[in-house]
Structure formats: C-alpha cells, structure tokens
C-alpha positions, 0 to 999 in steps of 0.5 A: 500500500506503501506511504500515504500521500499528505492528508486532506485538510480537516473541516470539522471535530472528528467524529465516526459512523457508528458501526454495523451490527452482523448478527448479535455476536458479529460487528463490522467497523469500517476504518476511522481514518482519514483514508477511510480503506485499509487492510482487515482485521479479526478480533476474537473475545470473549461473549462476556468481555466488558467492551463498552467505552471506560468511564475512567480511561480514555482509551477505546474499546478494541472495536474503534481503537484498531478502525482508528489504525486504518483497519477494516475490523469485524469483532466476534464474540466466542462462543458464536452463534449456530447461525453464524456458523458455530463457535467460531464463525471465522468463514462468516467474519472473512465474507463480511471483510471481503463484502465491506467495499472499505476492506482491502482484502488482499490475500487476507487478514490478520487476527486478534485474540483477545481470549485469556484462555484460548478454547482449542476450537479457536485455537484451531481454526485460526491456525489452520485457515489460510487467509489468516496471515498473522496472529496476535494473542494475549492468550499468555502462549503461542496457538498451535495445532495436531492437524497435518499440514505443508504450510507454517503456521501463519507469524504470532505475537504472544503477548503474556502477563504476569512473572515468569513462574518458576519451573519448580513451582506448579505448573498451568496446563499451558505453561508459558512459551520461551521468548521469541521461539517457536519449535516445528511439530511433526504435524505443522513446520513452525512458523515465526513467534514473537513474545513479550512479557508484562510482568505487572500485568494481572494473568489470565485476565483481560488487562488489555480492555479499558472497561475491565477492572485488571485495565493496565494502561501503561502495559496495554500501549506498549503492547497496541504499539507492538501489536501494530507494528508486527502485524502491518509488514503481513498485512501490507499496512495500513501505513501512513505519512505520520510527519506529515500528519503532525506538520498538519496539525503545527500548521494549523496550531500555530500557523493558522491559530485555527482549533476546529481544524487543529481538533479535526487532525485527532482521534475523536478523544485525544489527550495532550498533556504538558508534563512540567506544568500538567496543563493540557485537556483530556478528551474532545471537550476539554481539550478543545476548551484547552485550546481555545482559551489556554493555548493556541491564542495564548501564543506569543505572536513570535513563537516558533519552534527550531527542530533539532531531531525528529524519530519517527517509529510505528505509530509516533513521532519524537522531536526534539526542539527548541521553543522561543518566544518573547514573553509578553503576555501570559503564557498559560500552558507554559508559564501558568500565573506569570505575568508578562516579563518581556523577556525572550526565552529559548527553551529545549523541548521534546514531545512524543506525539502517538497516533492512531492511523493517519490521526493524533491521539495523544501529546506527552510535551516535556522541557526544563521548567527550571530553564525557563523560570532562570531566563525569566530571572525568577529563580535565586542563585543559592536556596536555603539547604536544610540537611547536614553536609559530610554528617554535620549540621551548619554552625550556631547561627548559620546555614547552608546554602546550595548553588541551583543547578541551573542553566538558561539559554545555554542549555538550548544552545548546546542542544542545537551545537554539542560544542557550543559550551562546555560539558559538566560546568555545574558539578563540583561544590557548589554549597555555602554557609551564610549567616541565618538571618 
C-alpha cells in the first residue's frame, strides 16, 4: 500500500459512523481514518468481555481503537452463534471483510485474540485457515495445532502477563512459551513467534480492555504499539505519512491559530498533556476548551519552534526542539500565573506525539521548567539547604546554602551545537554557609 500521500485538510471535530451490527455476536467497523480503506482485521473475545467505552480511561474499546489504525475490523464474540456458523464463525467474519467495499482484502487478514484462555476450537481454526496471515494473542502462549499440514503456521505475537513462574513451582496446563521461539511439530513446520512479557500485568485476565477492572494502561500501549507494528509488514499496512500528519496539525496550531481544524487532525478523544506544568485537556471537550482559551491564542505572536531531531517509529513521532518566544503576555500552558516579563526565552523541548492511523491521539510535551523560570530571572542563585553536609549540621547561627543547578539559554544552545559550551560546568561544590538571618 506503501506511504500515504499528505492528508486532506480537516473541516470539522472528528467524529465516526457508528458501526454495523452482523448478527448479535458479529460487528463490522469500517476504518476511522482519514483514508477511510485499509487492510482487515479479526478480533476474537470473549461473549462476556466488558467492551463498552471506560468511564475512567480514555482509551477505546478494541472495536474503534484498531478502525482508528486504518483497519477494516469485524469483532466476534466466542462462543458464536449456530447461525453464524458455530463457535467460531471465522468463514462468516472473512465474507463480511471481503463484502465491506472499505476492506482491502488482499490475500487476507490478520487476527486478534483477545481470549485469556484460548478454547482449542479457536485455537484451531485460526491456525489452520489460510487467509489468516498473522496472529496476535494475549492468550499468555503461542496457538498451535495436531492437524497435518505443508504450510507454517501463519507469524504470532504472544503477548503474556504476569512473572515468569518458576519451573519448580506448579505448573498451568499451558505453561508459558520461551521468548521469541517457536519449535516445528511433526504435524505443522513452525512458523515465526514473537513474545513479550508484562510482568505487572494481572494473568489470565483481560488487562488489555479499558472497561475491565485488571485495565493496565501503561502495559496495554506498549503492547497496541507492538501489536501494530508486527502485524502491518503481513498485512501490507495500513501505513501512513505520520510527519506529515503532525506538520498538519503545527500548521494549523500555530500557523493558522485555527482549533476546529487543529481538533479535526485527532482521534475523536485525544489527550495532550504538558508534563512540567500538567496543563493540557483530556478528551474532545476539554481539550478543545484547552485550546481555545489556554493555548493556541495564548501564543506569543513570535513563537516558533527550531527542530533539532525528529524519530519517527510505528505509530509516533519524537522531536526534539527548541521553543522561543518573547514573553509578553501570559503564557498559560507554559508559564501558568506569570505575568508578562518581556523577556525572550529559548527553551529545549521534546514531545512524543502517538497516533492512531493517519490521526493524533495523544501529546506527552516535556522541557526544563527550571530553564525557563532562570531566563525569566525568577529563580535565586543559592536556596536555603536544610540537611547536614559530610554528617554535620551548619554552625550556631548559620546555614547552608546550595548553588541551583541551573542553566538558561545555554542549555538550548548546546542542544542545537554539542560544542557550543562546555560539558559538566555545574558539578563540583557548589554549597555555602551564610549567616541565618
């Protein structure tokens, strides 16, 4: 499919087409991209799964997380219905893919397993029907089958929670497989597995789903992130331009100062979040008031952003950059409560922005908020330091003092030029004793 051209500008909030129930155990959502096609995608779990949308968490259901990649997806619920073809109705998830005019079919599609003890009906008929192209499970082991056949075992991404059980210790019927391997069997050559261990991760759960009361948040986006990257090279995507999906939503963040179309290049519950200063909106409503009154016209007219490096991964990009302004109105978000001092300021920053598809989902916006407030000359030189140094407390009436170790624009000079200061300056003794008055 191969890289995405720049996306169409936005008109609106995002919002998505609600998606098309096949039969009580079988949903189909079309991709909740901007492109609006991409390749198709099977999630298999539980009848009783707690799939509905978190009231605590902001992460969606797996339904509209992985429409959000691109993926046309079809979700069933296991044990399935007779009249969709048994307890694993996989034949009639591949005709609804291959019917959905947003599906590129290919030579099939991948499948999620969200099922935290996999029965063997679905063990089975994933691993044996050919238009499964790659698995990915949080089932804690590598699916497998006793069936005879010339072809490997399509590529599996194990994802499994909980510490490694010691071999002396009793066993589950199914103990947990050996990262990254996978061994042939008489009955099937093996084929690639790949897997990753969450060790605070609650086992034989549904840890992954944001409803569910064992929900891990920090585990489950690693292991999205993973998903998402081992199964688009099997599928042929869906791959999209990521920098220019995020040079989009600059333009219209601090180019054209405009929040509806800044709003329209993100998810429809994004979250940006500046981390020294925890400013910043979580979900579409507050995010979008976040904007209008906080951010985007509480810029500085000459506020501009000097890159220095940029990662683009998966599903994310990193930038390192320099951050400068004339501080001649209140800056919110960055310098909250500070009036105007008139000072330029030139600040290092990093963002690490993750997106899902060709849209933005979430901000995580760091700097030195130290660096700032010492170009605003709002930080002493020495502070009161009140423990004992070398095991002794200050003199009768005196009192230590410490140095901050503190640097201003220098520090956004050395991040563009590693030689344009010397390294280490602000070690050594940089303490004092004064007179305690």
């Amino acid at each position: 499919m191969g890289e995405a051209a720049p996306p169409t500008p936005p008109v609106g909030p995002t919002s998505y087409p609600s998606p098309q129930q096949i039969s009580s155990h079988i949903t189909l959502q079309a991709p909740l991209s901007r492109r609006g096609k991409g390749p198709g995608l099977i999630l298999v779990l539980d009848h009783y799964a707690l799939l509905e949308a978190s009231e605590k968490h902001l992460d969606p259901p797996p339904l509209q997380k992985w429409a959000e990649e691109g993926f046309a997806v079809v979700q069933l619920l296991v044990p399935g219905k007779t009249e969709d073809g048994g307890e694993l109705p996989l034949d009639k998830a591949l005709e609804t893919l291959k019917g959905c005019d947003a599906c590129i079919f290919g030579k099939g599609v991948g499948v999620v397993s969200y099922i935290s003890r996999i029965p063997f009906y679905v063990e089975e008929g994933v691993i044996q029907h050919p238009e499964i192209l790659a698995v990915v499970s949080y089932g804690g082991r590598q699916l497998s089958t006793l069936h005879e056949a010339d072809t490997a075992l399509p590529p599996q991404l194990v994802h499994v929670a909980g510490p490694k059980v010691a071999r002396r210790e009793s066993l589950p019927l199914t103990p947990d497989p050996e990262p990254s391997s996978s061994s042939p069997t008489s009955t099937r050559p093996a084929g690639l597995v790949k897997t990753f261990r969450y060790e605070d991760a609650t086992r034989d759960s549904n840890w992954v789903l944001p409803a569910d009361p064992n929900y891990s948040k920090r585990n489950a986006g690693i292991a999205h992130t993973r998903s998402v990257a081992f199964l688009k090279p099997f599928l042929d995507g869906p791959y999209f331009d990521l920098e220019a999906v995020w040079d989009e939503h600059c333009l219209y963040e601090f180019g054209e100062r405009a929040v509806e179309k800044t709003m329209a290049t993100m998810v429809a519950q994004p979250y940006v979040n500046h981390i020294p200063t925890m400013t910043g909106g979580i979900g579409k409503d507050r995010l979008t008031a976040f904007y209008t009154h906080h951010f985007i016209f509480s810029n500085p007219d000459d506020t501009a952003l000097s890159l220095v490096s940029r990662t683009v991964g998966t599903d994310r990009v990193i930038d390192e950059f320099v951050f400068s302004l004339t501080h001649d109105k209140e800056v919110p978000w960055l310098l909250p409560g500070i009036p105007p001092t008139g000072k330029q300021l030139e600040i290092p920053f990093t963002s690490i922005v993750a997106m899902r598809g060709d849209r933005l989902c979430h901000e995580h916006i760091s700097w030195d908020q130290a660096t700032a407030l010492k170009q605003l000359d709002l930080l002493p030189e020495y502070v009161p330091f009140r423990y004992p140094i070398d095991g002794k407390e200050a003199a009768e009436g005196k009192r230590f003092e410490i140095k901050l170790p503190v640097a201003g624009k220098e520090t956004a000079a050395k991040l563009v030029d590693e030689g344009s200061g010397e390294s280490n300056a602000l070690m050594g003794k940089t303490w004092r004793e004064v007179d305690d008055v």
